[in-house]
C-alpha positions as CSV (number, residue, x, y, z in Angstrom):
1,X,-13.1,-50.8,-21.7
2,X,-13.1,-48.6,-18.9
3,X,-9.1,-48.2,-18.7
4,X,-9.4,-47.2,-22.5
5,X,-12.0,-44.6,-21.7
6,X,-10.6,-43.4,-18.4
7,X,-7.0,-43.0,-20.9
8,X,-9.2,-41.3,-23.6
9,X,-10.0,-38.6,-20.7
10,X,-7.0,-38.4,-19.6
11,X,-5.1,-37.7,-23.2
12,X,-8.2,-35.1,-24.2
13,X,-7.9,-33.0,-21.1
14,X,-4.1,-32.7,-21.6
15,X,-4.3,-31.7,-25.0
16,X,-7.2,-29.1,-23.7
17,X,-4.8,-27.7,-21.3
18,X,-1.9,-27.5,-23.8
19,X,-4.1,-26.2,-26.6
20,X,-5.6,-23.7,-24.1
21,X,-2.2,-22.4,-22.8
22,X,-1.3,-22.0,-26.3
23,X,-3.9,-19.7,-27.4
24,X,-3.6,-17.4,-24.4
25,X,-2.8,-14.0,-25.0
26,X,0.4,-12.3,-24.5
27,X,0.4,-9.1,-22.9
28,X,3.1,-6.5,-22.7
29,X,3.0,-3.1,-21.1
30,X,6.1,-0.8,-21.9
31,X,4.4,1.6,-19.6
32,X,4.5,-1.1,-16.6
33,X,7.6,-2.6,-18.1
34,X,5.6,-6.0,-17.9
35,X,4.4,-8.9,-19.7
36,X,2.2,-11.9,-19.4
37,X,-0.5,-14.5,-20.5
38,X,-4.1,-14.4,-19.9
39,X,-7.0,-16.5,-22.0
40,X,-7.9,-13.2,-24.1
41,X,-7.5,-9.4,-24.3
42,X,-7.7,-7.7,-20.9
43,X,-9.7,-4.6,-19.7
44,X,-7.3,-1.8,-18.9
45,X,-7.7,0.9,-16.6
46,X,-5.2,3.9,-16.4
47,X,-5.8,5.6,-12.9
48,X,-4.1,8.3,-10.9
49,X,-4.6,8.3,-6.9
50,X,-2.8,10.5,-4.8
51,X,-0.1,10.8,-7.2
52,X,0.0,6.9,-8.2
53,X,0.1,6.3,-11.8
54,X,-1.7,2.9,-12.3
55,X,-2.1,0.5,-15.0
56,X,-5.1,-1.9,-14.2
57,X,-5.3,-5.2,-16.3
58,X,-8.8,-7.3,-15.9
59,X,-10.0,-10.4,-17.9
60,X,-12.9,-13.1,-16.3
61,X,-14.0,-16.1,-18.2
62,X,-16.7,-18.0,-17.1
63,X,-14.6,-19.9,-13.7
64,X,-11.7,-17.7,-13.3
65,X,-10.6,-14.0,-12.7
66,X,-7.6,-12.5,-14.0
67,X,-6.1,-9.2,-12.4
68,X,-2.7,-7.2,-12.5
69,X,-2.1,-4.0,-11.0
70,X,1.2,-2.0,-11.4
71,X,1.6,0.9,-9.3
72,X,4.2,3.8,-10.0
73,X,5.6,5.4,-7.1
74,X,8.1,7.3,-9.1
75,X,6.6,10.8,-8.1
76,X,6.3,9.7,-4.2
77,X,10.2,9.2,-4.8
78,X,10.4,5.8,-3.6
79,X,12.5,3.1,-5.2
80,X,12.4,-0.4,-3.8
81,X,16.1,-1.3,-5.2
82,X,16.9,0.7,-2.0
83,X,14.4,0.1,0.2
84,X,12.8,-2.7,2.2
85,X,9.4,-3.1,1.2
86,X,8.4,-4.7,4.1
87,X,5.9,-2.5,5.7
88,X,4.5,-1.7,2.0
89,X,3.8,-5.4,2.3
90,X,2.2,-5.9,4.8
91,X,-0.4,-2.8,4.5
92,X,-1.4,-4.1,1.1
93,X,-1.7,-7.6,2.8
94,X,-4.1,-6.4,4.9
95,X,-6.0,-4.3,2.3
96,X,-6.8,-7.3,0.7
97,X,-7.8,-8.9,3.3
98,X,-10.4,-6.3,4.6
99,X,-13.9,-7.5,2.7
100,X,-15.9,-9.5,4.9
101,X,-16.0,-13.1,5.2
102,X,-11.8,-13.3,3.7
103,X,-10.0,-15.8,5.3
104,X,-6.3,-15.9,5.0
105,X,-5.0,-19.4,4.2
106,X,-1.6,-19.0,3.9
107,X,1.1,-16.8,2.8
108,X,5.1,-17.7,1.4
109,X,7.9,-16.1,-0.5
110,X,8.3,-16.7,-4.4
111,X,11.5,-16.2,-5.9
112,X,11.2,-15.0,-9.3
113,X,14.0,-13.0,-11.9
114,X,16.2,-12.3,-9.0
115,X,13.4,-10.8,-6.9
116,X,11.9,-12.0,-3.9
117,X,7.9,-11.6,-3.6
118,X,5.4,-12.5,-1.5
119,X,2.0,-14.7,-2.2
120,X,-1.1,-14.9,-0.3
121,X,-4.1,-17.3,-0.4
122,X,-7.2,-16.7,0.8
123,X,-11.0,-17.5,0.3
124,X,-13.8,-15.1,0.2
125,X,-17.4,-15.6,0.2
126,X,-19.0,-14.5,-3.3
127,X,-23.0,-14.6,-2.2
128,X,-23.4,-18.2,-1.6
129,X,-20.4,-19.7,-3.1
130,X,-16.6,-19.6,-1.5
131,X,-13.6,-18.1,-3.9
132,X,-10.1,-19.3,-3.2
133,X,-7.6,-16.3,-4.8
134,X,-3.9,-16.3,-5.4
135,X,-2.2,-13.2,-5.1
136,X,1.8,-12.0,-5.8
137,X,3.4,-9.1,-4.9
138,X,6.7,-7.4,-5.8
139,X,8.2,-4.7,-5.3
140,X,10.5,-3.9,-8.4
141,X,12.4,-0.4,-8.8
142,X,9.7,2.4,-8.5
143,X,6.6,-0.1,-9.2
144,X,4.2,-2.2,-6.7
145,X,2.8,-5.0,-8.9
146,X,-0.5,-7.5,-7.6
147,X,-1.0,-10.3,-9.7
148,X,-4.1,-12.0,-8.9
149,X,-6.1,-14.8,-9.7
150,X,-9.2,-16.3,-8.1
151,X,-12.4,-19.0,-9.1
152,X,-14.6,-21.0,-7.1
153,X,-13.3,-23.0,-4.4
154,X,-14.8,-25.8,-5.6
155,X,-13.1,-26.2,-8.9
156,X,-9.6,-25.6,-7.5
157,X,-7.8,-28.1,-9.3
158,X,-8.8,-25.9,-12.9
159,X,-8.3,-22.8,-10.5
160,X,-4.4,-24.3,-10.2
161,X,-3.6,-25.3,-13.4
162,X,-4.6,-21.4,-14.3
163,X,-2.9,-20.4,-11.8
164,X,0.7,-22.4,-12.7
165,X,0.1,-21.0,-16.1
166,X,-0.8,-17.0,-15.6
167,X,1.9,-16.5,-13.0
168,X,4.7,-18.4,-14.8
169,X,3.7,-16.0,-17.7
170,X,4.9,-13.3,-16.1
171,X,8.0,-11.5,-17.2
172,X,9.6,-8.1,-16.2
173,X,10.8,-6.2,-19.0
């Protein structure tokens, strides 16, 4: 009885998962030359700092928040299939890094379409509760993108299963 119930489990939380990556959202800027997946429509910001166009996309359900920010650099006349982003890196790095009680956990390169980016993981104290986030940069002609994506510490394993999901969504167009 208990194998049959502990399979039962097993077979509804896969079909969850598939059924729940199916009904994600697909998400295209032509302005950010981007798509990707997230479990419904996005809040979008368009900002302009210091002569950065930006296009902010936001979504949080009820564990996990969603967020992708590409940057324009087009008018500061810098191109990054020229350039070594390197140092660009490294100051947005640490800009995420800044808020109080963040811990850096670990950081690698991801290879994706040809480009090489960069990911971080670190945890940061919400009140009470610990947040582990997952963050990717790359640097792709004129645009900076941050793809992000964070929930509580303590229900990682749902927090990486999202997480395999939102960033293998993630096409440049």
């Amino acid at each position: 009885m208990k194998k049959a119930l502990i399979i039962y489990i097993l077979a509804f939380v896969c079909l969850t998962s598939a059924k729940a990556q199916t009904e994600w959202e697909k998400i295209t800027s032509e302005k950010s030359k981007i798509s990707f997946s997230i479990p419904d429509q996005p809040f979008i910001q368009n900002k302009m700092l210091n002569g950065i166009s930006t296009e902010v996309f936001s979504f949080k359900d009820a564990i996990t928040v969603f967020g992708l920010v590409a940057s324009d650099l087009s008018k500061l006349g810098l191109d990054f299939t020229y350039s070594d982003p390197s140092a660009y890196y490294q100051e947005m790095k640490e800009g995420s890094l800044v808020s109080r009680g963040t811990i850096l956990i670990g950081e690698s390169s991801v290879a994706y379409q040809k480009m090489l980016g960069k990911e971080i993981q670190y945890t940061q104290m919400v009140g009470k509760h610990e947040y582990t986030y997952f963050k990717r940069f790359f640097f792709r002609g004129k645009y900076i993108y941050q793809i992000t994506i964070g929930g509580p510490s303590r229900m990682k394993k749902i927090l990486l299963n999202k997480k395999n999901i939102y960033f293998n969504s993630i096409f440049f167009l």
